[in-house]
C-alpha positions as CSV (number, residue, x, y, z in Angstrom):
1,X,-16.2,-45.3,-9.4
2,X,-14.9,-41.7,-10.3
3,X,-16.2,-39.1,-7.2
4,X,-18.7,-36.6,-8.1
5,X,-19.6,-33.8,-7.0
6,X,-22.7,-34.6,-5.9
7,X,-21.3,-37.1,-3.4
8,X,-18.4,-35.1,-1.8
9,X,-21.7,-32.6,-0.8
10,X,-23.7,-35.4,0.5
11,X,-20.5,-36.1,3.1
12,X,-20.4,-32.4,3.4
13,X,-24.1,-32.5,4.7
14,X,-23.4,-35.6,7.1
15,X,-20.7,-32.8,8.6
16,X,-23.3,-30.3,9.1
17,X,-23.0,-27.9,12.5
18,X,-25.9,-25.9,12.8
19,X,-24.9,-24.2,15.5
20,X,-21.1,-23.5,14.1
21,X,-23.1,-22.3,10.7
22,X,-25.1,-19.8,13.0
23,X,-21.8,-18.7,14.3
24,X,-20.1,-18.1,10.5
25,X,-22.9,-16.3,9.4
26,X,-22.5,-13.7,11.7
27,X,-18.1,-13.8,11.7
28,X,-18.0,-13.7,7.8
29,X,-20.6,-10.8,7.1
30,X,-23.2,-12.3,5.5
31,X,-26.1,-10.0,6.5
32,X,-28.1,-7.6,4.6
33,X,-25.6,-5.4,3.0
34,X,-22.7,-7.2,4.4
35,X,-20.0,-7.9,1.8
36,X,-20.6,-11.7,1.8
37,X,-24.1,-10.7,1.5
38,X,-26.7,-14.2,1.6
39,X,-23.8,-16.8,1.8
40,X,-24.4,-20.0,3.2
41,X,-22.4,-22.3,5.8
42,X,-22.8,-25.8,6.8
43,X,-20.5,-25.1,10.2
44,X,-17.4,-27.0,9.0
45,X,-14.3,-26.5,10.4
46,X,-11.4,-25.9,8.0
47,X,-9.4,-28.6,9.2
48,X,-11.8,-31.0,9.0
49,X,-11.7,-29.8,4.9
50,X,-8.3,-30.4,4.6
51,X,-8.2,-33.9,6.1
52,X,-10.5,-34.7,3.3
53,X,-8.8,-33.6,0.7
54,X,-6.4,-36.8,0.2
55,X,-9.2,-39.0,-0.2
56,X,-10.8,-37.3,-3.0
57,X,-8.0,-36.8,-4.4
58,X,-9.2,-38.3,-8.1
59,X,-11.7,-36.4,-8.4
60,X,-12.4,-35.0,-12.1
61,X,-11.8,-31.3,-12.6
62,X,-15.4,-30.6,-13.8
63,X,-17.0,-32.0,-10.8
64,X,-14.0,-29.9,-8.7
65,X,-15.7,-27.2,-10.6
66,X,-19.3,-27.9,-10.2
67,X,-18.8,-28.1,-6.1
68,X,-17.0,-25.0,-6.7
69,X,-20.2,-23.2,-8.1
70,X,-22.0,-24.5,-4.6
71,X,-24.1,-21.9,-2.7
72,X,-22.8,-23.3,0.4
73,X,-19.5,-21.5,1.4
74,X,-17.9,-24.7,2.9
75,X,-18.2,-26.6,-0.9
76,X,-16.6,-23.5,-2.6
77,X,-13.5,-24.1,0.1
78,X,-13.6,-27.6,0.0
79,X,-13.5,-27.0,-4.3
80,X,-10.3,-24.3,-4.0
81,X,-8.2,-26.7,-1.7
82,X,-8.5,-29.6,-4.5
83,X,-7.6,-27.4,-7.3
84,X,-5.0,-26.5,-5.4
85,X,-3.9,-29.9,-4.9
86,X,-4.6,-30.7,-9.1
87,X,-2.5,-27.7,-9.3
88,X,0.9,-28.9,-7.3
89,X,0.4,-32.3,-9.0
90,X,0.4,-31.5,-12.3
91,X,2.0,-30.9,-15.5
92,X,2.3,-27.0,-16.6
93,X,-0.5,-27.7,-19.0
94,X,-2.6,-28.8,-16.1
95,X,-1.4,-25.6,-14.0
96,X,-2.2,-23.0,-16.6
97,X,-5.6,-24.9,-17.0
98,X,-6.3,-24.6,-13.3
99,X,-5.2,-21.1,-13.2
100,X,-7.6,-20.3,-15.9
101,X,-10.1,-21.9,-14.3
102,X,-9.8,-20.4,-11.2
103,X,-10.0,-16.7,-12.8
104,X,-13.1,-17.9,-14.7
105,X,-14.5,-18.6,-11.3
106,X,-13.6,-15.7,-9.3
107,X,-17.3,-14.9,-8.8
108,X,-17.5,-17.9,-6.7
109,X,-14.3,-17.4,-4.6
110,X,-16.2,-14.5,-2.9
111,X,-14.8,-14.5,0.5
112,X,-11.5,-13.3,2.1
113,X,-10.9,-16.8,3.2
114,X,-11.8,-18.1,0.2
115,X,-9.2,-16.0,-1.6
116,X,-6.1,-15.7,1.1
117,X,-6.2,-19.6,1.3
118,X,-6.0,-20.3,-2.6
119,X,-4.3,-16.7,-4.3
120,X,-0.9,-17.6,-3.9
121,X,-1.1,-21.2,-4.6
122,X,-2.9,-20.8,-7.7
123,X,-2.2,-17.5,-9.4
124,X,0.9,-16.6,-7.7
125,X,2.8,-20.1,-8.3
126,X,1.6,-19.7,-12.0
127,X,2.5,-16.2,-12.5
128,X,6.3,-16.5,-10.6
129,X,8.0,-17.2,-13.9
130,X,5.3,-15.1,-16.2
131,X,4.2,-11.5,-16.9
132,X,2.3,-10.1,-14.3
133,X,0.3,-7.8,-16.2
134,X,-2.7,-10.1,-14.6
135,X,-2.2,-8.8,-11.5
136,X,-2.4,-5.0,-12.3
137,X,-5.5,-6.0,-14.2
138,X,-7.3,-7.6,-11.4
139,X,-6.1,-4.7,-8.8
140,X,-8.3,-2.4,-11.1
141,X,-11.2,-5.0,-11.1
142,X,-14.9,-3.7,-9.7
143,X,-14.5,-6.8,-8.1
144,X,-13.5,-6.7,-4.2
145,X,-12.4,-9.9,-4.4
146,X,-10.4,-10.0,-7.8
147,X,-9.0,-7.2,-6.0
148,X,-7.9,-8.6,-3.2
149,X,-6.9,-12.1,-5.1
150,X,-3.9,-9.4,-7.0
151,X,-2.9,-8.4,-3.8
152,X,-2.7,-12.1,-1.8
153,X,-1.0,-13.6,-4.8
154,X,1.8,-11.7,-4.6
155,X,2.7,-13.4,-1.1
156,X,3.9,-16.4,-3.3
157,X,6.7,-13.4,-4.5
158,X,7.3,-12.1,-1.5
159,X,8.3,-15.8,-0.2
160,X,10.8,-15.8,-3.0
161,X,12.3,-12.4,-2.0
162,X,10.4,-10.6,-4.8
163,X,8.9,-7.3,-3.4
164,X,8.1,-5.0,-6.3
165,X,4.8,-6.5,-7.4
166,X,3.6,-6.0,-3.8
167,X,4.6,-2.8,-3.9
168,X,3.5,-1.2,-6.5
169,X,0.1,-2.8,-6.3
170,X,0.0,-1.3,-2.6
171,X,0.1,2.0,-4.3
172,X,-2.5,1.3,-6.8
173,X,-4.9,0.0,-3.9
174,X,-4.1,3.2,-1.5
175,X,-6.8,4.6,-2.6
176,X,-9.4,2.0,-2.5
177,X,-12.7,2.0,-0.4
178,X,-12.9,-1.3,1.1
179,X,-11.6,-2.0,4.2
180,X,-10.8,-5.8,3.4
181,X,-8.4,-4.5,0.5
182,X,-6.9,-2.3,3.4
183,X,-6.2,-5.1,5.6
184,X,-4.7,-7.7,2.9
185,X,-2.9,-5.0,2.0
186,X,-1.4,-4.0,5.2
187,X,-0.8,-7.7,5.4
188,X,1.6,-8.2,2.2
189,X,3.2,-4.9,3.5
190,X,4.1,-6.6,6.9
191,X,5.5,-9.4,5.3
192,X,7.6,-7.4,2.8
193,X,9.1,-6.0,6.0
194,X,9.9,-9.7,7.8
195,X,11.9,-10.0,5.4
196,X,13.3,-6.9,4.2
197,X,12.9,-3.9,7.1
198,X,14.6,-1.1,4.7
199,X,12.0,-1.7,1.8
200,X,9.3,-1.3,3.7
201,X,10.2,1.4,5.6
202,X,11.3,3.4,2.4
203,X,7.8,2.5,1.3
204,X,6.2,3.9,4.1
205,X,7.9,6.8,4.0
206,X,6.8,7.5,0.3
207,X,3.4,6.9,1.4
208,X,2.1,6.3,5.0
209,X,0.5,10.1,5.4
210,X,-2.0,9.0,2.9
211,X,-2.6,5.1,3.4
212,X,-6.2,4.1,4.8
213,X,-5.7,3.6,8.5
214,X,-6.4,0.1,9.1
215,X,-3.5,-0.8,6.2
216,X,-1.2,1.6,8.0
217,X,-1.9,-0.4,11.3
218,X,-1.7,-3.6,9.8
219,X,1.6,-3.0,8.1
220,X,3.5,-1.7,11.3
221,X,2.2,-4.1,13.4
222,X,5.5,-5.7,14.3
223,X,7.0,-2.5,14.6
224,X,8.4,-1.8,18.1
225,X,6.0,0.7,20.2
226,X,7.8,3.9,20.1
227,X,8.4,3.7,16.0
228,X,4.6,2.9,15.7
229,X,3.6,5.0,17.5
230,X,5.2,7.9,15.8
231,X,3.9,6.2,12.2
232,X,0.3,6.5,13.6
233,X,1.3,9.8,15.0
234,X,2.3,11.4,11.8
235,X,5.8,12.5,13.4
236,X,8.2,10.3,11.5
């Protein structure tokens, strides 16, 4: 019998944590005014998600989709790591089907776990041989989350060696008012710089006078004490 998505939620309630929900609810902002305003948990750990992955591992795209559309947060995850897994496993007609899918739904990927968990996997694997006009589109969404879904893919590139996407979308987003943009941001930057100290530091050179604070920090994190220091300082 195929799985649905009515019974992959009926385990997902049988997995309930009341107490770990309580305890999400407050981590993930979901208070009045909070950006994951009204979302729902069940208190399931994100391991104990992936180690149910294999076994549903037939499970038909639309009903993938339709746990995807859940109002509880843990369904929506659960949804985004079997796309992902429909999405290493098949064909490229499957993968550009998924990725299409996945932009279609980006009103339910709505958290920054949701997003830094699936981005690169997804839109970043599709879009490593492609044009990445996507990308630039989505850094210029109203969406916070589209937003940082441009941003997050480009750690697929990055991976690869391929910095200028990551880049010049860091410069688009210097500007922008959320603080969870900041901090993805700050994030590819870091990695850009495991990998390639020169590049980054040319970057911040060009630019760290007037990057938000919290993506300055974030990108210099690794930085020895002294040299961050001075970044934070202004004195470089």
């Amino acid at each position: 019998m195929s799985v649905t998505a009515s019974m992959i939620i009926n385990n997902l309630e049988a997995h309930s944590h009341p107490e770990a929900a309580r305890f999400a609810q407050r981590y993930f902002k979901t208070g009045p005014g909070e950006y994951a305003e009204g979302d729902l948990f069940r208190g399931i750990r994100v391991p104990v998600l992936r180690k149910m992955v294999p076994a549903l591992d037939g499970t038909p795209l639309p009903e993938v989709i339709r746990l995807l559309e859940s109002a509880f947060h843990e369904d929506r995850l659960l949804a985004l790591l079997l796309l992902m897994r429909h999405f290493e496993k098949g064909n490229e007609a499957v993968r550009q089907h998924i990725h299409d899918l996945y932009l279609a739904h980006t009103r339910f990927i709505n958290n920054w776990d949701l997003v830094d968990i699936s981005s690169q996997y997804i839109v970043g694997v599709y879009l490593c041989s492609r044009d990445r006009t996507l990308l630039y589109q989505l850094a210029a969404s109203k969406s916070l989350w589209e937003r940082r879904i441009a941003i997050t893919a480009t750690f697929h590139f990055i991976r690869n060696g391929e910095f200028r996407d990551t880049l010049a979308l860091a410069e688009l987003l210097l500007d922008d008012p959320q603080e969870l943009l900041h901090k993805a941001t700050g994030w590819m930057l870091r990695e850009v710089g495991k990998r390639d100290q020169p590049t980054l530091d040319s970057f911040l050179k060009r630019n760290y006078r007037q990057m938000p604070r919290v993506m300055l920090r974030y990108a210099i994190e690794r930085f020895p004490e002294e040299r961050r220091l001075r970044y934070l300082k202004g004195q470089v």
